[in-house]
N, C-alpha and C positions, 0 to 999 in steps of 0.2 A: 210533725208528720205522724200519721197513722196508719199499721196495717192490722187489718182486721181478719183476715183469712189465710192463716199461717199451717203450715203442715209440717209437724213434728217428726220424729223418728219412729211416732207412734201411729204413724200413718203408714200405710206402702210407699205412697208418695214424697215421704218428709226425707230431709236428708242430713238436719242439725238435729241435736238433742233442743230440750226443752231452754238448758244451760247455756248452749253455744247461741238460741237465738236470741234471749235476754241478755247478751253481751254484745252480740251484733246491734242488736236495737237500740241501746244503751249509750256504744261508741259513733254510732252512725247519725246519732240525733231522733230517733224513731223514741216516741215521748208515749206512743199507744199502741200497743199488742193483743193481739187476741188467738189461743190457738182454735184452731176449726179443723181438729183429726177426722178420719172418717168413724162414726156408731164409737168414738172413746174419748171419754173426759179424764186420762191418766193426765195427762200434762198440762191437765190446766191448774191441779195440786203443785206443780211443779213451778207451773207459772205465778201463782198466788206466792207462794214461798222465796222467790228468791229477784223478783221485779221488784218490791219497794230497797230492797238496797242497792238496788242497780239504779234507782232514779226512774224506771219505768213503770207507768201505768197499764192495770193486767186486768183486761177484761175474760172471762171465764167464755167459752165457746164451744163448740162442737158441729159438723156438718153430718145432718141425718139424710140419711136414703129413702125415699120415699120412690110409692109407685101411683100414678094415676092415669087410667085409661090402660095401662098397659105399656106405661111411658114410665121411666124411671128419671125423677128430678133432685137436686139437692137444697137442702134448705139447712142454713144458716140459722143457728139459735147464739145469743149472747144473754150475758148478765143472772146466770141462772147457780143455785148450791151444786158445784158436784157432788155432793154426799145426798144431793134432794132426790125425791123419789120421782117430780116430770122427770127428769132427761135420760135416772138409767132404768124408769120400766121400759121406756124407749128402744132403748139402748143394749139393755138385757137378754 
């Protein structure tokens, strides 16, 4: 099993720490995580760090805001450096 659209504590919307969901994931059989905060890659440092001794594979993610037309959409990025300069001039 895989989830890929995870929201952290570092979200409005998140309600685990980084810690608590790589345990959840871990115990539950979930073999692939990704966290997708909103405009914040803090916990995907978090995620990298402490999933390979969980047994869990940690994909890097973040959900950016976007507007188009006047329409505000979300868009899903994976697989990217959180230290790299795409996602937090982005993000910045």
């Amino acid at each position: 099993m895989i989830d890929l659209h995870i929201h952290t504590t570092h979200s409005s919307d998140g309600q685990y720490t980084p810690g608590e969901i790589i345990q959840m994931a871990s115990s539950s059989g979930v073999g692939t995580v990704s966290f997708c905060d909103h405009m914040e890659v803090a916990a995907d440092f978090e995620g990298l760090a402490l999933a390979p001794s969980a047994g869990v594979e940690f994909l890097t993610g973040v959900e950016l805001s976007t507007v188009r037309e006047g329409r505000e959409h979300h868009l899903l990025c994976y697989g990217f450096d959180p230290r790299g300069e795409l996602v937090n001039g982005i993000i910045a």
